[in-house]
BAFI-3210 file (N, C-alpha, C; in Angstrom, 3 decimals, decimal comma, padded with zeros to 6 digits):
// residues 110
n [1|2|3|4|5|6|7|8|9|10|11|12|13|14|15|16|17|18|19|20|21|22|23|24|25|26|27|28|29|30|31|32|33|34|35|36|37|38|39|40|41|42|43|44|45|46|47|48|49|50|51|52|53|54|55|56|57|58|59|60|61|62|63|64|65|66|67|68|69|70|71|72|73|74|75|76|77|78|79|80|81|82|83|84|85|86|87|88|89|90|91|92|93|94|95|96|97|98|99|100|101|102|103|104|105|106|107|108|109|110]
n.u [-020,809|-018,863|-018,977|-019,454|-016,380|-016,427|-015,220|-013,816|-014,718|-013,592|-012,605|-013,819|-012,359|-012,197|-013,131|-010,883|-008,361|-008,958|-008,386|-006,146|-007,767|-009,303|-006,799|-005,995|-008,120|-008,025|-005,523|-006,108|-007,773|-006,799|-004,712|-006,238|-007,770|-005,715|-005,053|-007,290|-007,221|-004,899|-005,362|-007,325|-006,283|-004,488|-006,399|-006,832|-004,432|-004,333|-006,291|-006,085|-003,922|-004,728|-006,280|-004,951|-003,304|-005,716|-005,890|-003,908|-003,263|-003,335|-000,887|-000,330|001,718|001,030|-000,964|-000,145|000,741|002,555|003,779|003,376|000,449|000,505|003,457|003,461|004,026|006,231|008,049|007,185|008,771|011,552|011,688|011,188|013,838|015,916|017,860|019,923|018,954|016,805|018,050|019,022|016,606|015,193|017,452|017,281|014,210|013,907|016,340|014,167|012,089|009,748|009,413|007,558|007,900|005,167|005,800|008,344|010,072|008,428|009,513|012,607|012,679|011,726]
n.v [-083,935|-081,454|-077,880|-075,319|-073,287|-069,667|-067,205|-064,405|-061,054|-058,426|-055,480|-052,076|-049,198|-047,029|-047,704|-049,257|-047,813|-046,091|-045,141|-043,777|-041,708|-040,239|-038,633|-037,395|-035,084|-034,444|-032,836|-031,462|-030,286|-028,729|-027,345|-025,528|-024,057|-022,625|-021,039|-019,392|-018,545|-017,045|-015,246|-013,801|-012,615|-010,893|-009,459|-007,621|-006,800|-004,953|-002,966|-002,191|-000,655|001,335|003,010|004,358|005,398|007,114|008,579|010,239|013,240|016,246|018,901|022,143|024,403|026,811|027,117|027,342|028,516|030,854|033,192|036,298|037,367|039,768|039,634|037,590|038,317|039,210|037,170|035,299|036,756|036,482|033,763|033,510|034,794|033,098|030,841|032,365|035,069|034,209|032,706|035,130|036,597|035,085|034,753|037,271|037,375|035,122|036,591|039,150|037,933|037,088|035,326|031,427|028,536|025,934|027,573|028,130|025,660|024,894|026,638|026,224|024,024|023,529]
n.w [-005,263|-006,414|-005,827|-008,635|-009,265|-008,943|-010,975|-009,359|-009,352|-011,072|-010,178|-010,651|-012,167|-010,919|-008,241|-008,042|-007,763|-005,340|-002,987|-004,177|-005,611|-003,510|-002,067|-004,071|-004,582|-002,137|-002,050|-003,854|-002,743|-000,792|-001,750|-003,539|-001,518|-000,199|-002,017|-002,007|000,251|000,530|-001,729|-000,652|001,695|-000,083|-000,908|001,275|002,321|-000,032|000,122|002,978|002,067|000,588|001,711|004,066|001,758|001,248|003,251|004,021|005,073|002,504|002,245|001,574|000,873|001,012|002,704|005,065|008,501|009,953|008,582|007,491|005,792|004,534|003,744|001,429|-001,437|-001,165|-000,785|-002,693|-004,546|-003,640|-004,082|-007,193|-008,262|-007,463|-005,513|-004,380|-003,874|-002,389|000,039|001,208|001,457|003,583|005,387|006,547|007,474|009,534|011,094|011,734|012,636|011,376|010,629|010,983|012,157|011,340|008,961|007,768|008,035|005,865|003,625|003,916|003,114|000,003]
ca.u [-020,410|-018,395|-019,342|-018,613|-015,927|-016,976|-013,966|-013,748|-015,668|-012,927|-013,581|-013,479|-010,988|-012,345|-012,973|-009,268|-007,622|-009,820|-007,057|-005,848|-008,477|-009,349|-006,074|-005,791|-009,414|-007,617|-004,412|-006,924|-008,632|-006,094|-004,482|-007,668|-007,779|-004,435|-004,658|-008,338|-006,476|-003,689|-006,378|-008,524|-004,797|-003,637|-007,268|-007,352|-003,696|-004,394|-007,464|-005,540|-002,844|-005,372|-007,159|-003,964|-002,898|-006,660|-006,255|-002,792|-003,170|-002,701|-000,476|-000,601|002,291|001,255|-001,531|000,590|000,603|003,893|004,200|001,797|-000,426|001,817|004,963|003,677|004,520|007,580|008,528|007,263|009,673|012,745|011,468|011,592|015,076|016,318|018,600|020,183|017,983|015,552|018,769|019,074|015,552|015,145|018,255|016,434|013,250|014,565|016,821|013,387|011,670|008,875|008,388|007,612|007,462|005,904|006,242|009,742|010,568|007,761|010,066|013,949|012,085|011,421]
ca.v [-083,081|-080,028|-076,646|-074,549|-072,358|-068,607|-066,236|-063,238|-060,123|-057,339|-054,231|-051,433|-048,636|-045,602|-048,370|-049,987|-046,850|-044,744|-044,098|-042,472|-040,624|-039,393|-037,997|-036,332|-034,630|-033,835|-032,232|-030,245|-029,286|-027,656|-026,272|-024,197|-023,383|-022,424|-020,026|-018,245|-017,598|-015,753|-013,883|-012,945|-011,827|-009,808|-008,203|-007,116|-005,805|-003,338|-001,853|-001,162|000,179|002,239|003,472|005,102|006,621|008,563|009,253|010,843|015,168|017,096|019,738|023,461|025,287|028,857|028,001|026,741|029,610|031,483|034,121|037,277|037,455|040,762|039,018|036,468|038,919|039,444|035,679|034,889|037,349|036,076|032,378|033,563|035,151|032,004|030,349|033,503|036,040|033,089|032,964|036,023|036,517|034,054|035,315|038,846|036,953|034,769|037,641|039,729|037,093|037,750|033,755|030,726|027,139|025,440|027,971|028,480|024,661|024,391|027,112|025,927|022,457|023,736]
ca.w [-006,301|-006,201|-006,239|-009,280|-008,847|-009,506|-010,680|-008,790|-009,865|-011,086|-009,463|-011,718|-012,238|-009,485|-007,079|-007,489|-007,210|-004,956|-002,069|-004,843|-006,128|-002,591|-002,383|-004,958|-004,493|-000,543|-002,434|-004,779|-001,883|000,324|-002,770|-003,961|-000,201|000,258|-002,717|-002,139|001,458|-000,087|-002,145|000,372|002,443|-000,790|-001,313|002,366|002,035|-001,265|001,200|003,818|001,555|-000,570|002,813|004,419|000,780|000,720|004,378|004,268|004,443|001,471|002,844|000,761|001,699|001,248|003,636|006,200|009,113|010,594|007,878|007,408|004,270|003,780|003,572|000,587|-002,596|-001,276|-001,102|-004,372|-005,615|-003,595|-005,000|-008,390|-008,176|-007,319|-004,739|-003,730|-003,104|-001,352|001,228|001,833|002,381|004,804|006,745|006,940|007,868|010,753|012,359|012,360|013,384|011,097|009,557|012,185|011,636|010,352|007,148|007,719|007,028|004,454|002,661|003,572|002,222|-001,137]
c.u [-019,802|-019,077|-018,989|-017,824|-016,160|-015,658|-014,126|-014,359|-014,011|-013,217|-013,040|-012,089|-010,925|-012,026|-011,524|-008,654|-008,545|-009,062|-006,524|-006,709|-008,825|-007,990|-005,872|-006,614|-008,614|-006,617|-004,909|-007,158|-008,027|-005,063|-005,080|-007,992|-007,180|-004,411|-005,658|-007,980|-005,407|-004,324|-006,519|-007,060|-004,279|-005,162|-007,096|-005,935|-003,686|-005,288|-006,956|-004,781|-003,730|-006,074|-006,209|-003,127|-004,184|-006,738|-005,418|-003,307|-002,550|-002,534|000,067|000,650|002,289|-000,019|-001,500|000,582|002,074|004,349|002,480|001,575|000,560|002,701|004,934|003,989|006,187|008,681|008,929|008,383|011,157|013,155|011,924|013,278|016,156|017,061|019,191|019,781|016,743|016,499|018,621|017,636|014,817|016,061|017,358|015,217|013,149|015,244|015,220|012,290|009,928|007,934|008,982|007,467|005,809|005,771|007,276|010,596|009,982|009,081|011,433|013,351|012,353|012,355]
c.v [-081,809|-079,223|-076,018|-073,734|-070,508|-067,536|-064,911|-061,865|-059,040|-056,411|-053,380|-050,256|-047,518|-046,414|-048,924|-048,895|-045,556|-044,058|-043,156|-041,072|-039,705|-038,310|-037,361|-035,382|-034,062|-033,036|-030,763|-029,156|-028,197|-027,026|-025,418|-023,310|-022,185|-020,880|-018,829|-018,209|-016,778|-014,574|-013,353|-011,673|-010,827|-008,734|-007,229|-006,215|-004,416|-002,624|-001,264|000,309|001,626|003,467|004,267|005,986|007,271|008,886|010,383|012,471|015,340|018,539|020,731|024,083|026,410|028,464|027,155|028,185|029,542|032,698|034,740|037,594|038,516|040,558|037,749|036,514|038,543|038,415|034,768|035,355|036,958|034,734|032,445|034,084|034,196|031,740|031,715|034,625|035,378|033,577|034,363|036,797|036,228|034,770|036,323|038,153|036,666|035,937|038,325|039,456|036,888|036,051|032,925|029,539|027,061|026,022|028,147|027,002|024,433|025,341|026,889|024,586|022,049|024,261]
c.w [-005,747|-006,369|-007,324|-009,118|-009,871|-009,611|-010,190|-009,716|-009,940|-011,058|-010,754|-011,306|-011,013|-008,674|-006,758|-007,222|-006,224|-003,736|-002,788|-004,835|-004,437|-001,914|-002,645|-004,625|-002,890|-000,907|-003,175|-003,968|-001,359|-000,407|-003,032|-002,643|000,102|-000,543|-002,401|-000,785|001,006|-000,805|-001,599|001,105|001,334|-000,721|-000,038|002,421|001,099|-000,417|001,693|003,048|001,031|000,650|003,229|003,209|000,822|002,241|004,795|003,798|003,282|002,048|002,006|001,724|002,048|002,308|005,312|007,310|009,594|009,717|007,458|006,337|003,812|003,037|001,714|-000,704|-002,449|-001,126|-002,011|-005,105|-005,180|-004,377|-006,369|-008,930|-008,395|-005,895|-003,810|-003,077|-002,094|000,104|002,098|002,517|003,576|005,699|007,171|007,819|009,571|011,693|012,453|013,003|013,301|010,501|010,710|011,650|012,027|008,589|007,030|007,487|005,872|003,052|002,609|002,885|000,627|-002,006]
res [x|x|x|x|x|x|x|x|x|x|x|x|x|x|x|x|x|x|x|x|x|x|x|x|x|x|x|x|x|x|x|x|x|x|x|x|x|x|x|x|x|x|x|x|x|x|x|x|x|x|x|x|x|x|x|x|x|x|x|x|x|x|x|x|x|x|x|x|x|x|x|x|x|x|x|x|x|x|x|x|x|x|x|x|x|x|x|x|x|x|x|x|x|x|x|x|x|x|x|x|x|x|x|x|x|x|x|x|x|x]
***
């Protein structure tokens, strides 16, 4: 007598495609990777960035040194004058040799 013949067992749907599914699950992976490395690389950039803007001097120009506490009325008032009387201030200044850097660029600056 023969044997019965037994038809093959059909695998199910994960198991027939599971090259796939591992795949995919390997594509996921080094996607989600890929991105919380770019995070991590942008958070660590804003630090730096944020670290060198609160490290940078805040630089006051009246209390910059090269000009004598005396002299700082009489500045204000060429300042307020405007453009013209600033110049000519300054020239006077320089020939007497009375304002030094660096207050003498803080004020051609301004």
């Amino acid at each position: 007598m023969s044997a019965p013949v037994i038809a093959p067992k059909r695998l199910a749907f994960f198991e027939r495609y599971l090259t796939v599914w591992v795949l995919v699950c390997m594509v996921v992976g080094v996607a989600f990777g890929a991105y919380k490395i770019w995070d991590y690389w942008d958070t660590v950039q804003n630090d730096r960035e944020k670290s060198k803007a609160n490290t940078a001097p805040q630089i006051v120009g009246e209390q910059l040194q090269g000009l004598p506490r005396q002299l700082e009325p009489a500045l204000k008032e060429a300042e307020k004058g405007g453009a013209k009387p600033l110049k000519d201030w300054l020239d006077k200044a320089k020939r007497a040799g009375i304002i030094k850097d660096p207050r003498l660029a803080w004020v051609e600056i301004e």
